[in-house]
C-alpha positions in Angstrom: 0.0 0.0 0.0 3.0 2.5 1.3 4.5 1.7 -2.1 1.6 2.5 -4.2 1.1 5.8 -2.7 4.9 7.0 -3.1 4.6 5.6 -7.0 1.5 8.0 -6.7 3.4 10.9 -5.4 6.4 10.4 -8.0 3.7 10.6 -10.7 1.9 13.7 -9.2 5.6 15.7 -9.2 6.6 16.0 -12.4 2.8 16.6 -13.6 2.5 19.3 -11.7 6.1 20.6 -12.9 5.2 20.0 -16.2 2.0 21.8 -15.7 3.4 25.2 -14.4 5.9 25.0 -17.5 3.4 25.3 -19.7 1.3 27.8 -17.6 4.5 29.8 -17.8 5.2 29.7 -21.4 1.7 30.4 -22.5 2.1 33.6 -20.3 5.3 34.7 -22.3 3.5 33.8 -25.7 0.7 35.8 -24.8 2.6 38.8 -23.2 5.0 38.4 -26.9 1.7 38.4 -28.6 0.4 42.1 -26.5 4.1 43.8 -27.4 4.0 42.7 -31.3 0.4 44.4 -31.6 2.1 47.5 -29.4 4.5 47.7 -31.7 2.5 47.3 -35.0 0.3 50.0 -33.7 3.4 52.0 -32.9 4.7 51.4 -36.5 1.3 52.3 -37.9 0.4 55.5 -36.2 0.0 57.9 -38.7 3.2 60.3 -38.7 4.1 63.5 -39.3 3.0 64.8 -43.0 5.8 65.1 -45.4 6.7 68.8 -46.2 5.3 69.8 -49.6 7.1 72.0 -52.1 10.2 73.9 -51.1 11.8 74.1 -47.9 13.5 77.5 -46.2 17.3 77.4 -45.4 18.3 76.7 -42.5 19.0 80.1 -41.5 16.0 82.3 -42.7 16.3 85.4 -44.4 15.0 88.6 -42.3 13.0 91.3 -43.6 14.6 93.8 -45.8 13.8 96.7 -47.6 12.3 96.6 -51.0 15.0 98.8 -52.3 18.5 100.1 -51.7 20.4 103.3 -53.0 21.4 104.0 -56.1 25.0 103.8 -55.7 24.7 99.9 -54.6 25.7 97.6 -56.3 24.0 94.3 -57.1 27.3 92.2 -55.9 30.1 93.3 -53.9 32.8 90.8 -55.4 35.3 90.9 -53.2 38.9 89.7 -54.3 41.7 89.0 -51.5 45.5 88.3 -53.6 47.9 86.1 -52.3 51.3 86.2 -50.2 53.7 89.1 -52.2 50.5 89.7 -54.6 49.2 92.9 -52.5 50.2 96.0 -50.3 48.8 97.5 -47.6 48.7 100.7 -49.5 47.1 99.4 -52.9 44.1 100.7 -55.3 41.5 98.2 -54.2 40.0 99.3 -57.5 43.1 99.1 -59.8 45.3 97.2 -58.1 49.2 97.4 -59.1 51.0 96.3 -56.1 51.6 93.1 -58.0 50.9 93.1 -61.7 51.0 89.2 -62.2 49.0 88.7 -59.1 47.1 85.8 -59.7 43.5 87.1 -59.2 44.1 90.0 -61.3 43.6 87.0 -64.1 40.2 86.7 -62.2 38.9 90.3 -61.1 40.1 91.8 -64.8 38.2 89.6 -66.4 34.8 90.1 -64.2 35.6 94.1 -64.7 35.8 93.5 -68.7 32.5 91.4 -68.4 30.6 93.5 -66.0 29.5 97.4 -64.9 30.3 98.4 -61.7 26.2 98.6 -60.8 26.3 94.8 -61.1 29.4 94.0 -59.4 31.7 96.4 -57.5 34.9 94.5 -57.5 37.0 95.3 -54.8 40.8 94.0 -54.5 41.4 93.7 -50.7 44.7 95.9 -50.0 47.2 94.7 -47.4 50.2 93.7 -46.1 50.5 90.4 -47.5 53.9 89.0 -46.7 55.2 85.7 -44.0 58.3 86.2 -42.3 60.6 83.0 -42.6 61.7 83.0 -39.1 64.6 80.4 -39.9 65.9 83.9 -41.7 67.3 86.2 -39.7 67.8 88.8 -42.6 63.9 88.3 -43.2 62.5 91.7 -42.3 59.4 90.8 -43.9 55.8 91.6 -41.8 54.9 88.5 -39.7 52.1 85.8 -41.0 49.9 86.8 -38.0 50.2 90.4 -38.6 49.6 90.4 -42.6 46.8 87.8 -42.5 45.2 89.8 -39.4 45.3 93.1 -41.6 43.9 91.7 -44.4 40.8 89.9 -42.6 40.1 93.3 -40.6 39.9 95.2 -44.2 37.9 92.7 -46.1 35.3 92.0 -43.4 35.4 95.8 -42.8 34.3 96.4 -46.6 31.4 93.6 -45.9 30.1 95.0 -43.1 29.8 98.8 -44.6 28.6 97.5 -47.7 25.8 95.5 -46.7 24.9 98.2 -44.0 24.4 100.9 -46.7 23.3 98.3 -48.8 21.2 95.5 -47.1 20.2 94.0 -50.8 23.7 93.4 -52.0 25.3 89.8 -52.7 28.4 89.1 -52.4 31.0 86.6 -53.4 34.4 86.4 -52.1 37.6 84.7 -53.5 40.8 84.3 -52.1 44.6 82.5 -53.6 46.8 81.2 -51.0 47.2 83.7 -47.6 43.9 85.5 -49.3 42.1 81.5 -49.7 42.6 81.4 -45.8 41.4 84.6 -45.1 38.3 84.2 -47.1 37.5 81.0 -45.9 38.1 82.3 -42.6 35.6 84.9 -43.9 32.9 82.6 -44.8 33.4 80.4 -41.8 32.4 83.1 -39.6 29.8 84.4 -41.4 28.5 80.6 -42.1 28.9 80.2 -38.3 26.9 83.1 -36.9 30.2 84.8 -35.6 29.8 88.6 -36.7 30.8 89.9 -40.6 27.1 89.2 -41.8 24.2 89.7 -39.1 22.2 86.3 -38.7 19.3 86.3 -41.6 21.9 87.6 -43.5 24.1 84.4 -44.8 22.2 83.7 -47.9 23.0 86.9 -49.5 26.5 85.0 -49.8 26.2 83.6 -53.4 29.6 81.7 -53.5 33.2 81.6 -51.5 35.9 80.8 -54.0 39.2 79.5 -52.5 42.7 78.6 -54.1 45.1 76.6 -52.5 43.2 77.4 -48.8 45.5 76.3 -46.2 43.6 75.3 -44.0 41.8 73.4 -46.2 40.0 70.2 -45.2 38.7 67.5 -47.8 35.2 67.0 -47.3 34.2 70.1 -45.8 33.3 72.3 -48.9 32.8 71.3 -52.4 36.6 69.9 -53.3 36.7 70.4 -57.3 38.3 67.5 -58.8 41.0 66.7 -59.1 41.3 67.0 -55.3 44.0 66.0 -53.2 43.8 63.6 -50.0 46.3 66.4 -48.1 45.5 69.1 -45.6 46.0 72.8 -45.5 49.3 73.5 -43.8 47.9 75.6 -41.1 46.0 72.0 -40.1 49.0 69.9 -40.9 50.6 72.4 -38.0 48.0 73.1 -35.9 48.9 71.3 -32.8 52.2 73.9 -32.6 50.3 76.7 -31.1 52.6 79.7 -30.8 55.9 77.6 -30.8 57.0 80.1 -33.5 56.3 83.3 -32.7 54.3 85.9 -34.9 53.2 82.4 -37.0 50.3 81.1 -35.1 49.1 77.9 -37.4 45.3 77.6 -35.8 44.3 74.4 -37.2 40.7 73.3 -38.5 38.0 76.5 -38.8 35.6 75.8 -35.8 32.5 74.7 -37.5 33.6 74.4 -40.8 31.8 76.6 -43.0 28.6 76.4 -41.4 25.4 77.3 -43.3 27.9 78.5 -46.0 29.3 74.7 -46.7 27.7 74.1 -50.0 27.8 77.5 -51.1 32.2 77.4 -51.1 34.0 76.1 -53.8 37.8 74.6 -53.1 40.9 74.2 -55.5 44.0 72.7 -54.5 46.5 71.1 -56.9 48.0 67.9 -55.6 51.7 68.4 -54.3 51.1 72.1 -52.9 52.5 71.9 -49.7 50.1 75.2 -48.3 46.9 72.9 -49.0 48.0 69.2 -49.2 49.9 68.8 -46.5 51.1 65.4 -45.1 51.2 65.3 -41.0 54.3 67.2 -39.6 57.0 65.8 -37.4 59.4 68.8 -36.8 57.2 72.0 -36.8 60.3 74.5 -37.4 61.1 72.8 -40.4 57.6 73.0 -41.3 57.7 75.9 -41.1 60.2 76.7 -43.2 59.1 74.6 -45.9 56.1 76.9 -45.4 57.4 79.9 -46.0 59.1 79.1 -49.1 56.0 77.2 -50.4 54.2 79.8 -51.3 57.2 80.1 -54.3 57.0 76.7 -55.4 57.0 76.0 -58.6 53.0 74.0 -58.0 52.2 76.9 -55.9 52.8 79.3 -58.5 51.2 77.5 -61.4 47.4 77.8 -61.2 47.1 80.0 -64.2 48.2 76.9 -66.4 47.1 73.5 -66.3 50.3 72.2 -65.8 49.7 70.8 -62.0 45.9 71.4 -62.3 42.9 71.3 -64.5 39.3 70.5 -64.9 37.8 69.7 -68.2 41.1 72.2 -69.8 40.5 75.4 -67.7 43.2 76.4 -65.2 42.5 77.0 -61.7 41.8 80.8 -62.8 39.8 80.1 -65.6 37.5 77.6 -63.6 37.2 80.3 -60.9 36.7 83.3 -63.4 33.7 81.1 -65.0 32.0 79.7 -61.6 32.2 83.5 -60.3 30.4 84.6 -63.3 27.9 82.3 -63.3 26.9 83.4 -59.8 26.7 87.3 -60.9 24.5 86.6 -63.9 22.3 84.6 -61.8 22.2 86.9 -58.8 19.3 88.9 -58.1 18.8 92.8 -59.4 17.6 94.5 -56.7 15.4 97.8 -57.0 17.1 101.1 -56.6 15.5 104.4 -54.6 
């Protein structure tokens, strides 16, 4: 009898067991079953309608006037030479400081093309020179001084200019020393940082840059054929103020901002100021540097020797993009 009953038990156990097992997994099945229909009705839900037709930049225009004065032009086209190609005490409207200055190949062409009530081109005037300081006989102004200057004067031009005249577009080019200060230009004004008042940015049609040196790949629209390098002021940017009067200050913070798609970058492959390899000894560097800007790459952008896009040199390409961004610009009403 004893034995019967614990046979009874040993049957009973593993019922039971097996009962709970299967109480338990038809729980999970039915609490997988509630989260599948949660998450159908999740993925259904209707969502937000799709924008129709098209959409405002990202930084919106403010209100302006309806019309400027007279005197304005349509486009301010704003021209900043290289190293040696200016002085601080040039015609910013007949420039002779440097008479094979490579954007005169530009900025003469645009003034044969255009009147000055569409586009008032103005030649940026200032020191532009870079001390070598591995010469002592060097008595030439230092990087940080010269590329200073000529930032204060062009952003000082944009920011009368589009006070008097609020319905003025402007483009803004730049070789070498004048490709970093532009960009540096654009930057800023892409980045909300002063030049242009916020609202403001889309009245910049186009930033042209040549051989930029502190260009990045990637971060404006590289024209091919496009280098892998970096500008040098990036290739030395972790030397801070080891040299004095030469500050090399790296990547622009932010990039280019709302201003990215609107700036146009040349570099020829080889040219040490924009396709830089990483540096090991920064006062070489820095020497190389300062004689770069003579190389014989460097120096050849007004042939297609080191650079060319569908046969146009790098001043050709830039002469033709420019103009295309003046014929297209707007033609705002006069008082």
């Amino acid at each position: 009898m004893m034995a019967r009953r614990t046979a009874g038990r040993a049957r009973k156990g593993p019922a039971r067991r097996m009962g709970k097992f299967a109480l338990f997994l038809l729980a999970l099945a039915v609490i997988a079953i509630v989260l599948i229909v949660l998450l159908v009705l999740v993925w259904l839900k209707p969502g937000p309608l799709p924008p129709i037709g098209p959409q405002p930049p990202s930084t919106p225009s403010k209100e302006r006037p309806e019309a400027q004065p007279a005197d304005c032009p349509d486009v301010l086209t704003v021209v900043i030479p290289g190293t040696w190609e200016s002085s601080a005490a040039d015609d910013p409207y007949s420039p002779t400081a440097n008479p094979n200055s490579l954007m005169l190949r530009v900025s003469r062409a645009l003034s044969q093309q255009y009147d000055s009530s569409r586009t008032e081109i103005y030649t940026v005037p200032y020191t532009a020179q870079f001390r070598n300081p591995t010469n002592l006989a060097d008595r030439q102004a230092d990087y940080n001084v010269s590329r200073t200057q000529g930032y204060k004067r062009a952003a000082g031009k944009i920011i009368n200019t589009n006070k008097r005249c609020p319905l003025t577009g402007y483009v803004i080019m730049g070789f070498s020393q004048g490709a970093v200060i532009a960009g540096d230009l654009a930057s800023n004004i892409g980045n909300g940082r002063g030049v242009l008042a916020d609202g403001d940015q889309d009245l910049v049609l186009g930033v042209g840059l040549i051989a930029d040196g502190r260009r990045q790949p990637g971060k404006q629209n590289d024209v091919a054929p496009s280098p892998d390098g970096v500008g040098a002021e990036i290739a030395l940017g972790g030397m801070g103020n080891i040299v004095p009067g030469i500050t090399m200050t790296g990547p622009r913070d932010g990039g280019f901002g709302d201003l990215e798609d609107r700036v146009q970058s040349i570099c020829a492959p080889g040219d040490l100021i924009c396709d830089s390899p990483t540096v090991v000894n920064p006062l070489a560097a820095v020497s190389k540097l300062a004689n770069a800007a003579s190389n014989p790459i460097h120096a050849m952008y007004a042939t297609t020797r080191y650079w060319e896009n569908d046969g146009r040199t790098a001043t050709q390409w830039m002469y033709t993009w420019s103009k295309d961004l003046i014929d297209d610009a707007p033609r705002p009403k006069h008082n």
